[in-house]
N, C-alpha and C positions, 0 to 999 in steps of 0.2 A: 847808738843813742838810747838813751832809759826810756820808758813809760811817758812822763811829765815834759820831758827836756830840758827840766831845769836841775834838778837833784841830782845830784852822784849815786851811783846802784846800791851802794851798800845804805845808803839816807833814805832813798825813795821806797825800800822794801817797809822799812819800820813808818816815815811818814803817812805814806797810802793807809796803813793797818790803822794807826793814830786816826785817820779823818774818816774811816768806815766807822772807829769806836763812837768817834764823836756824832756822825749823822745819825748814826742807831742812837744814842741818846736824845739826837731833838726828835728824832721821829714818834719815840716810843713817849717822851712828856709831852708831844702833842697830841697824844690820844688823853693825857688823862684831865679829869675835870680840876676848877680851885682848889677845891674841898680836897682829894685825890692830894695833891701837888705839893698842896700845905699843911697834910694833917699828920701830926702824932702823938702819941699819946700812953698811955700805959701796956710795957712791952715793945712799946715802937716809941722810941724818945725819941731818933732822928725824925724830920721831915724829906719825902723827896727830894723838897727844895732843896733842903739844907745841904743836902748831896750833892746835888746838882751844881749848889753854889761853890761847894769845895773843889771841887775838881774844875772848875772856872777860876777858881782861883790857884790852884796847884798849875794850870798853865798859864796863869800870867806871871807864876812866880819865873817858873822853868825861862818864858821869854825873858823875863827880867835879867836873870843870872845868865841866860848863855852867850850873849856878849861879853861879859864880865867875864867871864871862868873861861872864852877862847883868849881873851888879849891877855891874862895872865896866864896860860899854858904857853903863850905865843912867846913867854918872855924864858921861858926853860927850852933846852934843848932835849928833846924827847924824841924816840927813836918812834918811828911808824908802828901800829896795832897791825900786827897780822890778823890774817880772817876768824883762825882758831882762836884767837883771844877775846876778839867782838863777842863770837859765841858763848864762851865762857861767861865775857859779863853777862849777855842774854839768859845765860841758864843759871847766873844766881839773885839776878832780878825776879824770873820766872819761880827758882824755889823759894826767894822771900813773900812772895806774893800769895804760891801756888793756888792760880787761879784758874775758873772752869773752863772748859771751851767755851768760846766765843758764843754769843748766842745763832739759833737757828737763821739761815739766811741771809747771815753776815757778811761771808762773802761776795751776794748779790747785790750788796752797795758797793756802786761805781760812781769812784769819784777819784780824781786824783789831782787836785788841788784843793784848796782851802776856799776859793771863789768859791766853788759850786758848793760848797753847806749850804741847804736849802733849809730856811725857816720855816715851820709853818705858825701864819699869828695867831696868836691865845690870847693871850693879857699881855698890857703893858708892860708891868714888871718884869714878867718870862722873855719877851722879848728882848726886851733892853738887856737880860743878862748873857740872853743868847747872841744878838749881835754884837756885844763887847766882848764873848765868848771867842766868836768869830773872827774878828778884829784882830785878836791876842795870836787867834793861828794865821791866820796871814801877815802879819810882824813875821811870827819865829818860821816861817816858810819864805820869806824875804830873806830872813839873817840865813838858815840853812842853803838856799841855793847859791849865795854866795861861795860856798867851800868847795875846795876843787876837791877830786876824791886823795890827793894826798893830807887834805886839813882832817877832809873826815876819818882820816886813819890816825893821822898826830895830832890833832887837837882834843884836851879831856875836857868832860863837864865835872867842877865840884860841885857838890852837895851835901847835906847831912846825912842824904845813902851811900855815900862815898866817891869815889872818883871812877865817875864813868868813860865810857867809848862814846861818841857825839851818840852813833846808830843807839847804844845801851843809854842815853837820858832821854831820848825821843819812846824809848821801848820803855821807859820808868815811866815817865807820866803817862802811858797810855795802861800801864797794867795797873798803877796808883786810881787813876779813874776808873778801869774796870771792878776794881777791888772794893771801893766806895759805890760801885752801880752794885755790884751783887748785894755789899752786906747791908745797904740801904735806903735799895731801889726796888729793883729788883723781883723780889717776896712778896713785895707789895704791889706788881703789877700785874691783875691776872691774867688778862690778855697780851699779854707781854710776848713777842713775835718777831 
């Protein structure tokens, strides 16, 4: 049995990764102030937030669609993903993104559910975005532990990145988020740890 006991092996590898990306995001905009969280300006047009928000919003899309995009895979006759293949989509996710290492210390966020995102409270607003944040991955970790591991090998995700491995749309919106924290987070956080 996996890590979780709910996920299928080859789902729990990329999920677990997904929800350390996402706790190192609340952790790291709990440290910063309003002013911090809200501000840009000449040279820096995006805001934290505004980062922040997208990628809250990039996985409510992902929850949205991946019900959708299994019951219509489920209606084609599709031959099982080998392992070698899952990888392949990971490594051209990985070159469209080509994004840095993880930050420092990444690994020593343990968590392997979506329950344990731990909030810390700031503002209202932050909040609210964070626990709908939260919300959105405990849905799409509902809908994935339903998959036995032969769904998670024959069922695709569509999208406008193209037709993913379930493992490679879970690896998509986690590098899509990473890729929005670097080029508009990030830079701007100096104790950033």
């Amino acid at each position: 049995m996996n890590e979780t006991g709910m996920l299928t092996h080859i789902l729990e590898i990329f999920w677990i990764e997904k929800l350390r990306f996402t706790q190192y995001t609340f952790q790291q905009i709990a440290k910063l102030t309003e002013e911090e969280y809200e501000f840009s300006g000449e040279g820096r047009p995006k805001s934290i937030a505004w980062a922040v928000d997208e990628m809250a919003a990039y996985d409510r899309n992902f929850s949205f669609y991946l019900p959708l995009s299994m019951r219509v895979s489920s209606l084609f006759f599709f031959a099982p993903y080998q392992e070698n293949e899952v990888e392949k989509d990971i490594e051209s996710i990985r070159d469209k993104y080509t994004p840095p290492a993880f930050p420092v210390r990444f690994l020593d966020i343990s968590i392997d559910s979506a329950k344990q995102l731990e909030i810390k409270e700031s503002s209202p607003q932050r909040d609210k975005l964070l626990k709908d944040w939260r919300l959105t991955l405990l849905r799409l970790e509902d809908r994935l532990s339903k998959l036995s591991e032969e769904d998670a090998f024959k069922k695709r995700y569509a999208s406008l990145s193209g037709i993913h491995t379930i493992a490679g749309a879970i690896n998509n919106s986690t590098e899509f988020c990473h890729f929005l924290w670097n080029q508009h987070a990030a830079p701007f956080i100096n104790h950033e740890s």
